[in-house]
ZADOFI-786434 format. One record per residue (C-alpha): residue in three letters; x, y, z. Coordinates in steps of 0.2 Angstrom, whole numbers, padded with zeros to 4 digits, always signed. Layout:
<rs>
alaXYZ...
</rs>
This chain:
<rs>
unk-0066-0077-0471unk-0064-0093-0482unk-0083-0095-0481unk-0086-0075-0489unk-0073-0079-0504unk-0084-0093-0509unk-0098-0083-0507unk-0091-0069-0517unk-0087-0081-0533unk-0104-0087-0533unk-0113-0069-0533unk-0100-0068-0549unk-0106-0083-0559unk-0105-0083-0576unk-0088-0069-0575unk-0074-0074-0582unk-0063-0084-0572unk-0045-0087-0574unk-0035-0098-0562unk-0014-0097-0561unk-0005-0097-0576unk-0002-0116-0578unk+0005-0114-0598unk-0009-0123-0604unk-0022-0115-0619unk-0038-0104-0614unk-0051-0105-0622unk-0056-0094-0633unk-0068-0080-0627unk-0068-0069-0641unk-0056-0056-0632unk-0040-0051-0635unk-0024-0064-0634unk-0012-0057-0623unk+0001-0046-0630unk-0008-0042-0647unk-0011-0026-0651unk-0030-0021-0646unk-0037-0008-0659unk-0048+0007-0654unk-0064+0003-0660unk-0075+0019-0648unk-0086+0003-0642unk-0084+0009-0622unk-0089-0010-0618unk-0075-0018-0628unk-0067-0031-0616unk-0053-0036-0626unk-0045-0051-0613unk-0062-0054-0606unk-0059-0053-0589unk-0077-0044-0583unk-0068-0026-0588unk-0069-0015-0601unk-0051-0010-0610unk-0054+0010-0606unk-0058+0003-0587unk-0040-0007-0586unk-0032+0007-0596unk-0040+0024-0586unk-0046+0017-0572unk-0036+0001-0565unk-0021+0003-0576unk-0021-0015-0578unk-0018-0026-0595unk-0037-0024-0607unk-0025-0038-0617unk-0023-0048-0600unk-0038-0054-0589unk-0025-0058-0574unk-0012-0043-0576unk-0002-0047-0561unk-0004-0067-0564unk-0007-0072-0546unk-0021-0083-0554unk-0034-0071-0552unk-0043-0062-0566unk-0042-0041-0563unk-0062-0040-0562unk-0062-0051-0549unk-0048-0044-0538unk-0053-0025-0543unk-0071-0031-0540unk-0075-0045-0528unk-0060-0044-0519unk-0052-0028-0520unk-0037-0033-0520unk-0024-0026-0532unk-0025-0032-0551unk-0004-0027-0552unk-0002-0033-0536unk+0003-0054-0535unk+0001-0052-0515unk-0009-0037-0511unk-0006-0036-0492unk+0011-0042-0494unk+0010-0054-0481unk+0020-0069-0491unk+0002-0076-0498unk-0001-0074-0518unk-0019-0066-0517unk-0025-0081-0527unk-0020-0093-0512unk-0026-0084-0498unk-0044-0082-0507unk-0046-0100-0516unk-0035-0110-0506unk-0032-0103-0487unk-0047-0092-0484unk-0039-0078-0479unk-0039-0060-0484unk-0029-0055-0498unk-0032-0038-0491unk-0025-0041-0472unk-0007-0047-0468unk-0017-0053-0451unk-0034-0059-0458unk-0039-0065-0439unk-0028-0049-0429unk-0023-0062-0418unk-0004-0055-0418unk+0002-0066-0433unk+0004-0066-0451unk-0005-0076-0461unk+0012-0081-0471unk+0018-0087-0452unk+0004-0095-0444unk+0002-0106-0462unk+0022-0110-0463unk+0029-0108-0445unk+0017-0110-0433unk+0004-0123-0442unk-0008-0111-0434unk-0026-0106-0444unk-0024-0090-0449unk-0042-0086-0452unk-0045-0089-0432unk-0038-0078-0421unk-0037-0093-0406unk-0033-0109-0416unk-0032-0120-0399unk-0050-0113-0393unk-0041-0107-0377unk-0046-0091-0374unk-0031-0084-0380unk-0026-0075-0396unk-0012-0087-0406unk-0001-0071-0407unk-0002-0068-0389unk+0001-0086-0387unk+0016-0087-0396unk+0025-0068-0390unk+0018-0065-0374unk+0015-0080-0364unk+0025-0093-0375unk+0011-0106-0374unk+0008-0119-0387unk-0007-0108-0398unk-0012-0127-0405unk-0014-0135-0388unk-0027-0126-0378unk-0018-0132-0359unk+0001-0128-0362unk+0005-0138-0346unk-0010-0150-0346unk-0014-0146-0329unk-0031-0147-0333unk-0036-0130-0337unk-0037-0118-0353unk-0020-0107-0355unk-0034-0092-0356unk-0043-0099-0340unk-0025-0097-0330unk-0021-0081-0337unk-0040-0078-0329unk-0034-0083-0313unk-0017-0075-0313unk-0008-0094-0313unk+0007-0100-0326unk-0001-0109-0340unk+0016-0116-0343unk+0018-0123-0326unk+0006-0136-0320unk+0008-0130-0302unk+0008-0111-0302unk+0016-0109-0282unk+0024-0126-0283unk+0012-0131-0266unk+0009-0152-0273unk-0009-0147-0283unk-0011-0144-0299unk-0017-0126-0303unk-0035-0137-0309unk-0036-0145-0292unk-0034-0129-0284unk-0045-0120-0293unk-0060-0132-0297unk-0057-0145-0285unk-0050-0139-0268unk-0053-0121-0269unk-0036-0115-0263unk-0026-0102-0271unk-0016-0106-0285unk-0004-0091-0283unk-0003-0096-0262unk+0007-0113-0259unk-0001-0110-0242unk-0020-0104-0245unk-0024-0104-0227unk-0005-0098-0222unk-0006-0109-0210unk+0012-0114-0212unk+0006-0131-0222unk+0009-0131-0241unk-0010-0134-0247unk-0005-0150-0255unk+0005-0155-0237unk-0014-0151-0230unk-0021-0166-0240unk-0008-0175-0237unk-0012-0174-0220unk-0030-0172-0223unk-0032-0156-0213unk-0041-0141-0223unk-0029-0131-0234unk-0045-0117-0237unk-0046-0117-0216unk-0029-0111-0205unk-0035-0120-0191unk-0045-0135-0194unk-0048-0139-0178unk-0052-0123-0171unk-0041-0122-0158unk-0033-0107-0158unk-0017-0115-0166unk-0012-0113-0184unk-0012-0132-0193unk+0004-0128-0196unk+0012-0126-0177unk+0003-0139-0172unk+0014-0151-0184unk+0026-0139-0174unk+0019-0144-0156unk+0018-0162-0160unk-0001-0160-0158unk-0017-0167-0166unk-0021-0154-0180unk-0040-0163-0179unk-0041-0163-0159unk-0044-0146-0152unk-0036-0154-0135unk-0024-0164-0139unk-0020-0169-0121unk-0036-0167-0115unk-0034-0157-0100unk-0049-0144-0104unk-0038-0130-0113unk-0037-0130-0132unk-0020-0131-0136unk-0019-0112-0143unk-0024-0108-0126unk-0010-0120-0120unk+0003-0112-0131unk-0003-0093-0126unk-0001-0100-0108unk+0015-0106-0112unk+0009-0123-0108unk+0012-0140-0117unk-0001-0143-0125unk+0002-0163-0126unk+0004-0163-0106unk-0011-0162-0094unk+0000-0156-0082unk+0015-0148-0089unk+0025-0144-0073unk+0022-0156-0065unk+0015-0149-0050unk-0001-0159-0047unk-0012-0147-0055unk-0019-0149-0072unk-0016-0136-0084unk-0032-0131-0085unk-0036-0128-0066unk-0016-0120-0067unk-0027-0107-0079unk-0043-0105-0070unk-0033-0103-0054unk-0022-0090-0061unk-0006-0097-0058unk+0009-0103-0072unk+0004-0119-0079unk+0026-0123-0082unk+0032-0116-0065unk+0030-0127-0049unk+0026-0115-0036unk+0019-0099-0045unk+0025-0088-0032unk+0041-0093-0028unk+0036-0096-0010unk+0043-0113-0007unk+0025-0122-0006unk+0020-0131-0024unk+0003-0124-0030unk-0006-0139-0027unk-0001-0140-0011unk-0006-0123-0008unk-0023-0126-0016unk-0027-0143-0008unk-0018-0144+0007unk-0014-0128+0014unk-0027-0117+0008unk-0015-0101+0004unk-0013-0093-0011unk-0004-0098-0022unk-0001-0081-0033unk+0004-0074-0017unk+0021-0079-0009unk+0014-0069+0009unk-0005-0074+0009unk-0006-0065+0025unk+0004-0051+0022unk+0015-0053+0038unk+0030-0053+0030unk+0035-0071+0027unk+0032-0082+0014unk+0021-0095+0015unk+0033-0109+0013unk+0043-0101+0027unk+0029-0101+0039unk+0024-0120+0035unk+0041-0127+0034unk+0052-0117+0045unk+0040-0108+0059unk+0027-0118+0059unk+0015-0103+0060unk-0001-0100+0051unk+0000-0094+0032unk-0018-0088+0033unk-0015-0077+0048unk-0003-0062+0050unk-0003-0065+0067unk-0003-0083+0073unk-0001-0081+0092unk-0011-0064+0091unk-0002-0054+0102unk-0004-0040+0089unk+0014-0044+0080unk+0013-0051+0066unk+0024-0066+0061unk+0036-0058+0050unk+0040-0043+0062unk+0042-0054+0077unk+0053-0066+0068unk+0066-0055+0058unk+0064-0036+0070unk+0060-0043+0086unk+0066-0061+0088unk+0051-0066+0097unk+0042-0081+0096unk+0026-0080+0083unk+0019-0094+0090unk+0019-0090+0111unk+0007-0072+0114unk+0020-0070+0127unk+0038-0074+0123unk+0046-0068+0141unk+0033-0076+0150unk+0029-0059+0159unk+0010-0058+0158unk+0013-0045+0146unk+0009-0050+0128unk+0023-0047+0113unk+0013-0034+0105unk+0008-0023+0121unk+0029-0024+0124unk+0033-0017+0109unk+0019-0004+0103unk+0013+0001+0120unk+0026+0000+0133unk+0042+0001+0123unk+0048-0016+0133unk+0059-0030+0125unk+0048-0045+0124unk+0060-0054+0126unk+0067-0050+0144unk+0057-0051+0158unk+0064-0037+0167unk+0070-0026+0151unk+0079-0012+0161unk+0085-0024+0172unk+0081-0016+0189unk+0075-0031+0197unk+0057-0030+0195unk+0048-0037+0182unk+0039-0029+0168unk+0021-0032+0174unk+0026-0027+0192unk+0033-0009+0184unk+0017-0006+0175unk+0006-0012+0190unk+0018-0002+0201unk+0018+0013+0187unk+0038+0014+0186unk+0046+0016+0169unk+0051-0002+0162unk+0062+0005+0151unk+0073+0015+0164unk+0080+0006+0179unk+0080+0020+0190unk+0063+0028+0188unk+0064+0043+0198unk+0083+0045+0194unk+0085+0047+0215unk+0101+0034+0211unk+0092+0019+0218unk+0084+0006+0207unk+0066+0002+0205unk+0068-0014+0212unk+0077-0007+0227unk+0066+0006+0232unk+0052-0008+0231unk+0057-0024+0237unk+0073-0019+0250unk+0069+0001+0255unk+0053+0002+0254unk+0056+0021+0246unk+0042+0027+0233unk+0052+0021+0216unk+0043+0037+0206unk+0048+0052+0220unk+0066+0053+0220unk+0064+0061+0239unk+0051+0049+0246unk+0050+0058+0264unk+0050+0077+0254unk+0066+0081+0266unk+0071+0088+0250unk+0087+0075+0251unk+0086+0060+0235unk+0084+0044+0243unk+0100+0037+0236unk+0110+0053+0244unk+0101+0049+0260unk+0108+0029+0260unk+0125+0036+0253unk+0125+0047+0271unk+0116+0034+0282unk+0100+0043+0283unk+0081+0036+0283unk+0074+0040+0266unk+0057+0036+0273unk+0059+0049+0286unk+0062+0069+0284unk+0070+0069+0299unk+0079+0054+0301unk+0085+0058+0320unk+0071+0067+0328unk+0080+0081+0332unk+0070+0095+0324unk+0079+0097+0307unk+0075+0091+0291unk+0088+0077+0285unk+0094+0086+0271unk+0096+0103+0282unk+0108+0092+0294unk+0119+0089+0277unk+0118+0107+0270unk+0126+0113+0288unk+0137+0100+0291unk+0127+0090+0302unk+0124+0071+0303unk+0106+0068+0300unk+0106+0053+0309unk+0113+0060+0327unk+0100+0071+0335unk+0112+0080+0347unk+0127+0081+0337unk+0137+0091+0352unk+0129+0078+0367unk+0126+0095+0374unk+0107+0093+0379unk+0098+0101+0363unk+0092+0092+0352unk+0101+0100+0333unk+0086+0106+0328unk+0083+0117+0344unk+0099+0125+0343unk+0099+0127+0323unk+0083+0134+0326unk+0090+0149+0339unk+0106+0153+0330unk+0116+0142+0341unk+0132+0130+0336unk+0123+0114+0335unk+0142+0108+0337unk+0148+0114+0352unk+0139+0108+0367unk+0144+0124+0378unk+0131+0132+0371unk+0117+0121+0374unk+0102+0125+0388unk+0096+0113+0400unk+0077+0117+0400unk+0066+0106+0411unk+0048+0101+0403unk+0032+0108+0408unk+0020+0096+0410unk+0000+0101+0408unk-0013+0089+0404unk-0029+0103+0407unk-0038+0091+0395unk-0041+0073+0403unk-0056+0068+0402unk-0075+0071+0392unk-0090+0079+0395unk-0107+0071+0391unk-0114+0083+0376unk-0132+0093+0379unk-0143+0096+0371unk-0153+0108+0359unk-0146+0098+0347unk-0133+0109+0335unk-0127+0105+0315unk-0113+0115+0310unk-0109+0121+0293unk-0092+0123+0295unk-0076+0117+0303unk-0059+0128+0307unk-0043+0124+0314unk-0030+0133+0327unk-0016+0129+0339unk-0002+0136+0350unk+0013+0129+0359unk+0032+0126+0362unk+0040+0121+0347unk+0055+0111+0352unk+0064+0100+0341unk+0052+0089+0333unk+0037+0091+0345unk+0024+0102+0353unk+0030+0105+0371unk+0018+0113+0385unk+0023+0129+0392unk+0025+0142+0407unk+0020+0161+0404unk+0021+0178+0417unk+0003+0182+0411unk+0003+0197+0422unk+0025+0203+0418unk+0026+0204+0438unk+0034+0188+0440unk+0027+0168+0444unk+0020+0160+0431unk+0007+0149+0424unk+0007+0133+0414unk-0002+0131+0400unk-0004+0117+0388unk+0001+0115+0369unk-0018+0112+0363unk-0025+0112+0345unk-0042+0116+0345unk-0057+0113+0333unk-0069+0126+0328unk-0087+0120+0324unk-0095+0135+0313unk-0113+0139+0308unk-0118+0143+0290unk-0110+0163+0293unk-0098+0157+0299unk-0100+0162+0318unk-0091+0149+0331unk-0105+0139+0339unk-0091+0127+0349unk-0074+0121+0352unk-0066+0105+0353unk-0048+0106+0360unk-0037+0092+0362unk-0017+0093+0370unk-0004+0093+0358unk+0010+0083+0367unk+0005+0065+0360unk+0009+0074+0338unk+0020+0063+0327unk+0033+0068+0315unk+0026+0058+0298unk+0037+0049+0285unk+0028+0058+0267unk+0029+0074+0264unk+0009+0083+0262unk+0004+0090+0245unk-0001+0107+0248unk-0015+0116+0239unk-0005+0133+0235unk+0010+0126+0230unk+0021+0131+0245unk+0033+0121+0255unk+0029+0113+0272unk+0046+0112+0283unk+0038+0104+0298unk+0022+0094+0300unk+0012+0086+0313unk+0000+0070+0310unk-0013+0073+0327unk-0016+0060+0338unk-0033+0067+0345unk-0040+0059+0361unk-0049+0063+0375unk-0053+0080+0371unk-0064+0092+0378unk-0078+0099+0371unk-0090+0115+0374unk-0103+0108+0361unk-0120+0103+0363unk-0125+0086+0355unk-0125+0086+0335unk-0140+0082+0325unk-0139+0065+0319unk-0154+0066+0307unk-0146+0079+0299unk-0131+0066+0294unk-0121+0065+0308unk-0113+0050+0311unk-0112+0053+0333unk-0119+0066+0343unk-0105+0069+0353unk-0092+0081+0343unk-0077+0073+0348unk-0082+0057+0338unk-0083+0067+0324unk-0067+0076+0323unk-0054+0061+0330unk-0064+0051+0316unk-0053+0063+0304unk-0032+0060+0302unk-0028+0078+0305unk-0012+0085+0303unk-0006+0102+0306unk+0012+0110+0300unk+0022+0126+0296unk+0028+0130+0281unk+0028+0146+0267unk+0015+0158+0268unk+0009+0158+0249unk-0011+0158+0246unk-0012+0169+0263unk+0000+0184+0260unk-0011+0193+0249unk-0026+0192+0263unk-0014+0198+0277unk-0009+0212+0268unk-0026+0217+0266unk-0031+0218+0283unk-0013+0225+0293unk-0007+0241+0288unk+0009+0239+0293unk+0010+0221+0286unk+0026+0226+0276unk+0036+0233+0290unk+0029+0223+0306unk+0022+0206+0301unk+0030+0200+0284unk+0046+0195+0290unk+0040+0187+0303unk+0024+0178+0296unk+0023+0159+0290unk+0012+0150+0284unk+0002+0135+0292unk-0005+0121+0284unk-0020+0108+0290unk-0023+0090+0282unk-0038+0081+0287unk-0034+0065+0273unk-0015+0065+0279unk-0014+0067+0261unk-0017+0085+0254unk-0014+0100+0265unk-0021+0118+0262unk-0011+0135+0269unk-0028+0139+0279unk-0019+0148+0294unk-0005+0158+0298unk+0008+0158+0311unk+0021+0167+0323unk+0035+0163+0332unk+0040+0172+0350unk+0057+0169+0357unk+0056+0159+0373unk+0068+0156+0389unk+0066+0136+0387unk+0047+0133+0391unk+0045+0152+0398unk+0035+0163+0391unk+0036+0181+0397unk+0020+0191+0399unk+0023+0201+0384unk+0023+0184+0374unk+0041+0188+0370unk+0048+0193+0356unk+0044+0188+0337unk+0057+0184+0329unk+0060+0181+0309unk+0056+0166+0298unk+0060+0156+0291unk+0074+0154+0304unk+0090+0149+0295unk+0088+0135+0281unk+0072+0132+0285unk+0072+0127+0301unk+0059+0131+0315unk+0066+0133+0331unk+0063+0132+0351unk+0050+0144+0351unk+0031+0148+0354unk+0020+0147+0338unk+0004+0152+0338unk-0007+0150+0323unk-0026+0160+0319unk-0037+0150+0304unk-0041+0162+0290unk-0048+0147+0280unk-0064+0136+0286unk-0068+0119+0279unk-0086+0113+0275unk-0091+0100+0286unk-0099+0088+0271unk-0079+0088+0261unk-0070+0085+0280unk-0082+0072+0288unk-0091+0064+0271unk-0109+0072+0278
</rs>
């Protein structure tokens, strides 16, 4: 602005010029003196005071003094403020900003015209008299900032360029948002130039990297205000001056985990092994387990011991699942931690140490033969008892012997299982070993033979004797001649010996001695079975019989005879043996209809006699002579219930209801003294002792009363046949 004023004055050279009035004498320019009177003349150029106008211009048009070339005496002439300067010829300070117009052209450079001749917020008056600032430059300090805005907004120094000489412009801090008054903007130890042009960092951020260091603490330090972590390790540089840890060192303790990782681990990271338990942090991480607890899984076993010496897991207080933890089987049982079941007798250790008390270390803790694990899941025994039902016979022994080792009376016949075995000699799983339908303990309670039905021979079965008030062991209980059986069996008082009949005995032996066979040579198909005799008591007696009803008899024999059978079933030949050498046997026969054999007969077949020509050996059998054969076969024969039979019977006798069912029983054959079948059928005739009269007596009922089978002839026809091949294993 100063430059365009001199400018101006030159363009004007040679206008009149007139400076402040200083009181001192013009010279004399052929105009007007001020004050005079200026005459109309009509000459439009007239310039009465000289001053570059003419009069009718001042008068008309500027209505400034013709007599006066500087009408408002600020010391410039009117033409040159109504002309070059356009300021205001009545006007000592045009703009009013405290400048005479004649200083602010000739002496200040400023605009006579502009209060503000550099806008920069400030008079031109002020920035000459208050604030010694140039008021023809709007930044007097070069800083990038307008001196107004300097001195209002901001309240820097407008004549110093860096208020707070931290080294940068107050406009260049404005720039970067930073306190140009403040040398340190955020206070963190560097000046707001060594943040920005040096380091890098944030002026406005005490902590650039926010670390939790104050950048100027960081090169102090000599760690990287611009870098949170300088040594890349997962920790802040900050918490590691909180961990006590090398900010430069990644692994400030070496152990192979940065120390972030330590610290997310919860580990220290200035310890290679923080707790202590013998395994670096590092293998504590890889491994899985806490790198500040001892014994990870709270079993009782460090984890280096688990790792290095014991091989278990040491994330797992139970490795082996069996229900103790692994510092419990090393240290108290002494059991192995990698096995659930360290004796292997399929318990595993926890079970057999807190539910069944056994030891995990012996397979058998009773030492019974029978392992732990078989005693518990298979037979329900105590694996700790020997005998667990305490019957006297060991565990093994009951399984072997198939009694229940849990219950001490298997058969529940009131005698233990070690009784029946080891001192009677009864069947420990049939509570009525000899079938007489009487418990083995009842028989012992009344002094009877449990092995035997008929304990005194007598004819009744033991448990008949009790039912009737008779003492199974005393075969005559009057001492009257008949054996209780016989009398029982006619009706008779087996207690009162007057009514007892002296018999004699018949004796017959028709059949004494072989017969060489003959030949054509026969093979049978089939094999059948009858008998007949006295029945007296508990054997086959022979008898007498008036064959013609005139009187005198005849003696016959009790004979059982064997029927050999072709393929239809025709007879071929008979073996027939005497009956008087039968036996009363111990067992009862299990009988293929289900019915129940009161009496039976085990046969001891000898010297028979035989009708039969001499079998085929090449077709299988063992001897040619028949009689071989069928005493190489335990037969038994005996009376019972007439079950499988009945319905055949009926078929065949029309007056089956009326005159045979009442008087019908069944008869049984064994050839296994095992397993009978009802294969015949029987009646009784009443007899006089061992007489017989030639009508063959009268039938009389069965059974007779409670089951018993009385003096009597019995007579029995086959209905079944056997085939040779299942009888004599053709």
């Amino acid at each position: 602005m100063r430059a365009l004023s001199v400018l101006a004055l030159l363009i004007c050279t040679g206008c009149p010029t007139q400076g402040p009035d200083t009181g001192g004498e013009t010279t004399d320019t052929g105009a007007a003196t001020p004050g005079t009177t200026v005459t109309e003349t009509g000459d439009p150029t007239r310039d009465s005071d000289g001053d570059g106008l003419t009069d009718n211009d001042e008068r008309n048009r500027h209505n400034t003094d013709p007599l006066n070339p500087d009408t408002d005496g600020d010391g410039l002439t009117d033409y040159q403020e109504v002309i070059l300067f356009e300021t205001d010829p009545n006007e000592i300070d045009t703009d009013f900003d405290g400048l005479s117009d004649y200083s602010e052209v000739m002496t200040f450079g400023t605009s006579p015209r502009l209060i503000d001749t550099d806008d920069d917020g400030i008079s031109d008056d002020l920035e000459l008299t208050t604030y010694g600032t140039d008021p023809v430059d709007e930044d007097t300090d070069g800083d990038g900032l307008f001196d107004g805005d300097e001195v209002d907004l901001y309240l820097t120094n407008p004549l110093d360029s860096d208020t707070d000489h931290d080294g940068l412009y107050d406009g260049q801090e404005l720039g970067h948002g930073t306190d140009p008054l403040v040398a340190d903007t955020d206070g963190d130890g560097l000046t707001d130039y060594q943040e920005i042009r040096v380091r890098f960092t944030d002026p406005l951020s005490f902590d650039t990297d926010n670390d939790g260091l104050w950048d100027g603490e960081e090169l102090t330090m000599g760690t990287d205000p611009t870098d949170p972590d300088s040594d890349n390790d997962s920790l802040l540089d900050g918490e590691e001056q909180a961990y006590g840890t090398d900010p430069f060192d990644s692994d400030t303790d070496d152990d192979g985990l940065l120390d972030g990782e330590e610290v997310d681990l919860g580990s220290d990271p200035t310890l290679v092994d923080t707790d202590g338990d013998g395994l670096d942090d590092a293998t504590e991480a890889e491994l899985g387990t806490s790198p500040t607890v001892e014994d990870t899984d709270g079993d009782g076993l460090g984890d280096r011991r688990e790792v290095e010496d014991t091989g278990t897991d040491p994330l797992d207080a139970d490795s082996d699942t069996d229900g103790l933890t692994d510092g419990e089987e090393v240290g108290l049982y002494d059991t192995d931690p990698l096995d659930d079941d360290t004796d292997g007798d399929q318990i595993d250790d926890g079970p057999e140490i807190d539910q069944y008390f056994t030891d995990p270390n012996d397979i058998d803790s009773d030492d019974d033969t029978i392992i732990d694990g078989e005693e518990v899941f298979v037979y329900g025994t105590d694996p700790n008892l020997v005998d667990t039902d305490d019957d006297g016979v060991d565990d093994p022994d009951e399984l072997e012997e198939l009694t229940d080792p849990l219950i001490a009376d298997t058969d529940g016949d009131g005698l233990t299982d070690g009784s029946e075995l080891y001192f009677r000699d009864t069947d420990p799983l049939n509570p009525d070993t000899d079938g007489d339908e009487l418990i083995d303990g009842d028989e012992i309670s009344v002094g009877s033979d449990p092995l035997r039905r008929d304990t005194d021979g007598d004819g009744l079965g033991d448990n008949v004797e009790v039912d009737v008030g008779l003492d199974p062991t005393i075969g005559d209980s009057d001492s009257g001649g008949d054996p209780d059986g016989v009398e029982v069996g006619r009706g008779a008082d087996a207690l009162d010996g007057g009514d007892d009949i002296p018999c004699g005995e018949v004796e017959v032996n028709a059949y004494a001695g072989p017969s060489s066979p003959s030949l054509p040579a026969i093979s049978p198909r089939f094999v059948a079975v009858e008998w007949s005799g006295i029945v007296w008591g508990g054997e086959f007696r022979d008898y007498e019989l008036d064959s013609d009803g005139v009187g005198g008899t005849e003696d016959y024999s009790a004979v059982v005879d064997f029927l050999l059978l072709d393929d239809q079933q025709a007879e071929i030949c008979r073996v027939t043996y005497d009956l008087s050498d039968t036996t009363v046997p111990d067992l009862p026969w299990t009988t293929d209809s289900g019915g129940k054999v009161w009496f039976q007969y085990d046969l001891a077949v000898h010297d028979g006699v035989s009708n039969c020509n001499a079998l085929d050996t090449g077709a299988g059998w063992a001897s040619d002579d028949a009689r071989d054969v069928v005493e190489s076969v335990p037969w038994g024969i005996g009376f019972g219930q007439l079950v499988s039979q009945e319905a055949e019977l009926e078929s065949k006798l029309a007056d089956w209801g009326s005159e045979w069912e009442p008087y019908v029983i069944g008869a049984y054959v064994t050839y296994d003294g095992v397993n009978a079948f009802e294969s015949n059928w029987a009646v009784g005739y009443t007899t006089s002792c061992e007489v017989v009269d030639s009508s063959g007596g009268d039938m009389f009922k069965e059974p007779k009363p409670v089951g018993a089978v009385g003096d009597g002839l019995y007579e029995s026809d086959y209905l079944m046949v056997f085939d040779v091949d299942s009888v004599f294993g053709m």
